[in-house]
C-alpha positions in Angstrom: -93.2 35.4 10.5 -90.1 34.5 13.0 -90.8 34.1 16.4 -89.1 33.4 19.8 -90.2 30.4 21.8 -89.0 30.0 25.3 -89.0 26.4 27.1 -87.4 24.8 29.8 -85.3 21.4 28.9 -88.8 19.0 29.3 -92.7 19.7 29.4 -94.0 20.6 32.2 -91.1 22.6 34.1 -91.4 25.8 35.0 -88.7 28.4 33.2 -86.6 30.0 35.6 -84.5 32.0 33.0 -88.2 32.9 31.0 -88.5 35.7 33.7 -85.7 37.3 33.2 -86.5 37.0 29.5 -89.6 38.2 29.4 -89.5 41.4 31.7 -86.0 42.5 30.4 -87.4 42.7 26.4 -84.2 40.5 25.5 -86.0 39.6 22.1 -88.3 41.2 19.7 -91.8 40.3 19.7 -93.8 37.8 18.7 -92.5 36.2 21.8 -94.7 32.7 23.0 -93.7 31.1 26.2 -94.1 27.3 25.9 -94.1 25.4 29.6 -95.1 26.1 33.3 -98.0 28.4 32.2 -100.6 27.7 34.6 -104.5 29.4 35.6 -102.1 31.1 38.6 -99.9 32.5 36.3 -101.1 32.9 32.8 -102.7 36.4 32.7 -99.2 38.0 34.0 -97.5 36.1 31.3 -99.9 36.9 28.4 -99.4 40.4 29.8 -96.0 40.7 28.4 -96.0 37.9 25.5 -97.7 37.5 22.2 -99.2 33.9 23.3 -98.5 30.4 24.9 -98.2 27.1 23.8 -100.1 24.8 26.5 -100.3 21.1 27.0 -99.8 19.7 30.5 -101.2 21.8 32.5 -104.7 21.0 30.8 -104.1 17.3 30.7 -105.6 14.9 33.8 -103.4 14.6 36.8 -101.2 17.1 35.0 -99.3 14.0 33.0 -98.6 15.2 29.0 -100.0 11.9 27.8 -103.4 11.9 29.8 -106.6 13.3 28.0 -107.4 16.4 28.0 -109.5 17.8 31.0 -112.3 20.5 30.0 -112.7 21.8 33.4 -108.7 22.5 33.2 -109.0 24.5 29.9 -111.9 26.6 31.1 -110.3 27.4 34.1 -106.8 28.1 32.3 -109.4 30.4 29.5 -110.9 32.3 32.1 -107.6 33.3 34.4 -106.1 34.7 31.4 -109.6 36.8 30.2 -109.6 37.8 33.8 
């Protein structure tokens, strides 16, 4: 199944263009946004996108090669069931 994947140029930077994207319906779904999702902001983008790709965010001081933080992932799980 094609699908559209949205990023900014390197992990861990918001999308200022996704948006834009994202509210005007300028693809077909499935549509997954892939960077700045954060527990502040993921239940308003899961609200109009199929899914999200997540790695920084969830990772110790925010760094893409730290370990994984499970108190992160819970907290990014609940704000978007919320």
């Amino acid at each position: 199944m094609p699908l559209t994947y949205a990023a900014p140029p390197h992990t861990g930077l918001p999308g200022p263009e996704l948006p834009g994207l994202v509210l005007g319906g300028a693809t077909a779904p499935p549509f997954l946004v892939g960077s700045g999702v954060t527990p502040d902001n993921v239940a308003t983008i899961l609200g109009r996108v199929e899914g999200v790709i997540v790695a920084s965010s969830l990772k110790r001081d925010g760094d893409w090669w730290n370990e994984v933080e499970v108190v992160r992932v819970r907290g990014l799980v609940d704000a978007a069931n919320s």
